[in-house]
N, C-alpha and C positions, 0 to 999 in steps of 0.2 A: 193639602193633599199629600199624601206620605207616596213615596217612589219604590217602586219594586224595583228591588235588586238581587241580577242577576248573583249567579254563584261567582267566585275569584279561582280559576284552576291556575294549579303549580304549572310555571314555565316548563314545558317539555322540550328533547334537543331538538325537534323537528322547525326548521325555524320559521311552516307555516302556520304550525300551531301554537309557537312562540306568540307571537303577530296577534293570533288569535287572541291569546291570555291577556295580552298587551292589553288588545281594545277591550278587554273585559274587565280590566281594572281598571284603565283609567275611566270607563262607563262609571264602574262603584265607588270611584273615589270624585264622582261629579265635575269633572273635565271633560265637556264631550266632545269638544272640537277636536280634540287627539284621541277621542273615541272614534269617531268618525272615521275620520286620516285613517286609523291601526287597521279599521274595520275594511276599510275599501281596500286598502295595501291586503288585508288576507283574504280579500274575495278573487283577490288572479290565481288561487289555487284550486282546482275545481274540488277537492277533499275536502275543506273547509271552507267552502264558497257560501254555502247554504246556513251554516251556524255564524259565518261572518256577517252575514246579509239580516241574519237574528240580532244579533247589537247592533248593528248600523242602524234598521229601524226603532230601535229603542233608544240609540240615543239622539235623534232626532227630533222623537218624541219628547224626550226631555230638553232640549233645547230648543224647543218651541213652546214649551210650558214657561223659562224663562224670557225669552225674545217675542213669541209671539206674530213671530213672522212664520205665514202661510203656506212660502217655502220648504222650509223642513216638515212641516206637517203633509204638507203633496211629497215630498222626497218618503217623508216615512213608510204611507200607504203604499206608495211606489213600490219600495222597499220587499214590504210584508207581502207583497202580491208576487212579486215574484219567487221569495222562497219554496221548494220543495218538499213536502214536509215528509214524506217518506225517508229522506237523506240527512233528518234531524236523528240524533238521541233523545229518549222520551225526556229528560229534563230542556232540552233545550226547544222541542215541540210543547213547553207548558211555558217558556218564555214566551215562543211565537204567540201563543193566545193571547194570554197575557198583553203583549203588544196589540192586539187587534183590538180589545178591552180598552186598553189607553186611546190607541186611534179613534175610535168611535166616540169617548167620551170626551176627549178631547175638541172634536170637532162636532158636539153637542148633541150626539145622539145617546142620549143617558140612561131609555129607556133597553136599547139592543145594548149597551154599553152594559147594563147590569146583565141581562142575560147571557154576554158574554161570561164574565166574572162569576154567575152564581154555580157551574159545574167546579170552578176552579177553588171553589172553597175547601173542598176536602182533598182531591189532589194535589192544593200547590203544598198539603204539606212534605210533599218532596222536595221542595226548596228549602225545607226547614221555618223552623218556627215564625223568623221575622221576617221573611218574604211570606207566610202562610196571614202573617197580619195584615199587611201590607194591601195584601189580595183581598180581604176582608175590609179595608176601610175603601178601596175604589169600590167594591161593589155598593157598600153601605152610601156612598158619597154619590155614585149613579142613583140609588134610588130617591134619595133626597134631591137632589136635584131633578129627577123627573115630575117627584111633585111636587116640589117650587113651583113647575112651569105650568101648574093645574091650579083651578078654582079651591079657595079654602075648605071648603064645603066635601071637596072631595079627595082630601090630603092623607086623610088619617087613614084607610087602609093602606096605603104606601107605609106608613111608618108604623103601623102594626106588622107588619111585614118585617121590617128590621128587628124591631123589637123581639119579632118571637126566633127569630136566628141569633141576635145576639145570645138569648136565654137559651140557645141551645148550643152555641159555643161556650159557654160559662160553664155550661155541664161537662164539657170536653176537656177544657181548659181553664181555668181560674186564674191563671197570671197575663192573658189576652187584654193588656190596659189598653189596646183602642175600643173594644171593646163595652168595655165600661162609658167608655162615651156615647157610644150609639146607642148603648142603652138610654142610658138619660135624653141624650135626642130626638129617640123614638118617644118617646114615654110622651115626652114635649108636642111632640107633632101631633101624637093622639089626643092631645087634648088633658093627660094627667100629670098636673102640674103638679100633686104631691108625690105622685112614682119618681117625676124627673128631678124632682128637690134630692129626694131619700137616694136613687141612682149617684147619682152627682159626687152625693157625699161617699159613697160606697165606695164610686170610681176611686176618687183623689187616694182613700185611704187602700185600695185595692192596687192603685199604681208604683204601690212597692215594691209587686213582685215581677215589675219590665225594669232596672237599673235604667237600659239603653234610652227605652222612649217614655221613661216617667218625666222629666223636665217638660216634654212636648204636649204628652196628655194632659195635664196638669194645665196645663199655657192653656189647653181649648177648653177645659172643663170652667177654667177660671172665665172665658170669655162667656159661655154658655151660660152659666149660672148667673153673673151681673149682666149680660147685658140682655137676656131673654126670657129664663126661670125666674126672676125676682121679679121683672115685670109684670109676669102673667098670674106671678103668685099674689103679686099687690091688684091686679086687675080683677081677676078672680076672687077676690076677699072679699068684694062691695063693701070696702070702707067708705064710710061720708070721706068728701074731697077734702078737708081738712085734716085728716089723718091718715091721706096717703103718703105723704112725704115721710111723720116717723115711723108710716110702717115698711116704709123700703129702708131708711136707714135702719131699724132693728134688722131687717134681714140680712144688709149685705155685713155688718158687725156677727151678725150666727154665722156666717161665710168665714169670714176671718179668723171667728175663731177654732171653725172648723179646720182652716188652714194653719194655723199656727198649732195646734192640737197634733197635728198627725203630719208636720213639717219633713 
C-alpha cells in the first residue's frame, strides 16, 4: 500500500509554523515519531492548531500501519475528530479526508474506506500528480479488499468497477503506472485472464513514464503475473494434467522475456 504524502512547505520565520513544516517533513521523509513530537509541540498554537492535528493524525496512521499497535490508530481517529475543518486551507482539508480514508481502511472498513477516497480522485489532483496516484491506489486497494471479503461468485463487479476507472484515468493520464496495475488486477478479478496477461505487459512497459514509482510497480506487476495471472492462465487452458507444468514454465519464460525486452 503506497502512502499519501502530504505537501513539504518552506520553513517560514513564524516559529509556529516553523514547527508546523518541521512535522510535515519529517511525516514525508517517514520518521513519524518526530512527526508526532513536531505536530503536538505546533498544536499549543491556536493558528496552527487545526493543520497541526492534520499530520498528527496522519502520522499515526502511518505508524500504526508499521507497528500495528491499536493505540495510534484510537490516537489518530481521536485526532481526525477533533479537527475543525472550517480553520483548514482547502489543501490541507483534502489531507483531512484523506486521513479519514486511511482511518477507515485501516481499521477494515474498506467498503466506506473506498467511498471515502472515490470523490478525492479528481480533486487530490491538488496535491499534485504523486499524491493524486497515491489516492488512486488506496481507493483501488479498498475496493479489492471489500471483495476479498465477499463470496467468489460475487467479486467481479467489484473489479469491473476498478477496471472501468482505471480506463478512465489512462484517458486522463498515460504515465499513472499504478495504474496500470489495477488495470491488470481488475481485468483478473473479472475473470479475464487474457486482458490481465496483455494489461500486465502494457503496465511494465508503460512504467517508463513514473522514473519515481517504476521499480515498485514493476515489483507488483512482477508478483501478479507469476504468482496469480499464470496460474489462472494454466488453469484456464484445460490442459491434460501432464502438460500443465511445461505450460506454466513456457509462460513465466514469455514473462522474462517480456522483462528483459523492455528492462
Amino acid at each position: 500500500m503506497a502512502v499519501i504524502l502530504g505537501g513539504t512547505l518552506a520553513a517560514p520565520a513564524w516559529a509556529n509554523e516553523r514547527t508546523l513544516a518541521r512535522a510535515r517533513q519529517f511525516y514525508n521523509a517517514g520518521n513519524q515519531d518526530a512527526a508526532i513530537a513536531a505536530a503536538i509541540d505546533a498544536r499549543n498554537d491556536a493558528k496552527v492548531a487545526n493543520a497541526a492535528t492534520v499530520v498528527l493524525a496522519r502520522a499515526y496512521l502511518e505508524r500504526f500501519r508499521v507497528t500495528g499497535d491499536r493505540q495510534d490508530l484510537d490516537a489518530a481517529r481521536e485526532a481526525l475528530q477533533s479537527v475543525q475543518p472550517a480553520r483548514l486551507t482547502p489543501r490541507d482539508r483534502l489531507d483531512l479526508v484523506v486521513g479519514f480514508g486511511e482511518a477507515l481502511y485501516l481499521d477494515g472498513g474498506y467498503g466506506a474506506a473506498a467511498e471515502i477516497f472515490e470523490p478525492l480522485l479528481d480533486a487530490a489532483g491538488q496535491l499534485g500528480p504523486r499524491a493524486r496516484e497515491r489516492v488512486i491506489d488506496w481507493w483501488a486497494s479498498a475496493i479489492d479488499a471489500e471483495a476479498r471479503a465477499r463470496p467468489a461468485a460475487e467479486r467481479a463487479p467489484y473489479y469491473r468497477r476498478i477496471v472501468e476507472r482505471m480506463e478512465s484515468e489512462l484517458e486522463k493520464e498515460s504515465g499513472l503506472s499504478i495504474v496500470s496495475y489495477w488495470v491488470a488486477a481488475g481485468a483478473l478479478g473479472t475473470g479475464d485472464v487474457t486482458r490481465a496477461w496483455q494489461a500486465a505487459v502494457a503496465g511494465w512497459v508503460r512504467a517508463s513514464f513514473s522514473p519515481d514509482g517504476r521499480a515498485a510497480v514493476r515489483a507488483d506487476l512482477d508478483r501478479l503475473v507469476l504468482e496469480a495471472i499464470i496460474p489462472d492462465r494454466v488453469r484456464t487452458s484445460l490442459l491434460p494434467s501432464t502438460e500443465v507444468a511445461a505450460a506454466a514454465d513456457g509462460m513465466r519464460t514469455e514473462w522474462e522475456l517480456v522483462k528483459q525486452k523492455w528492462k
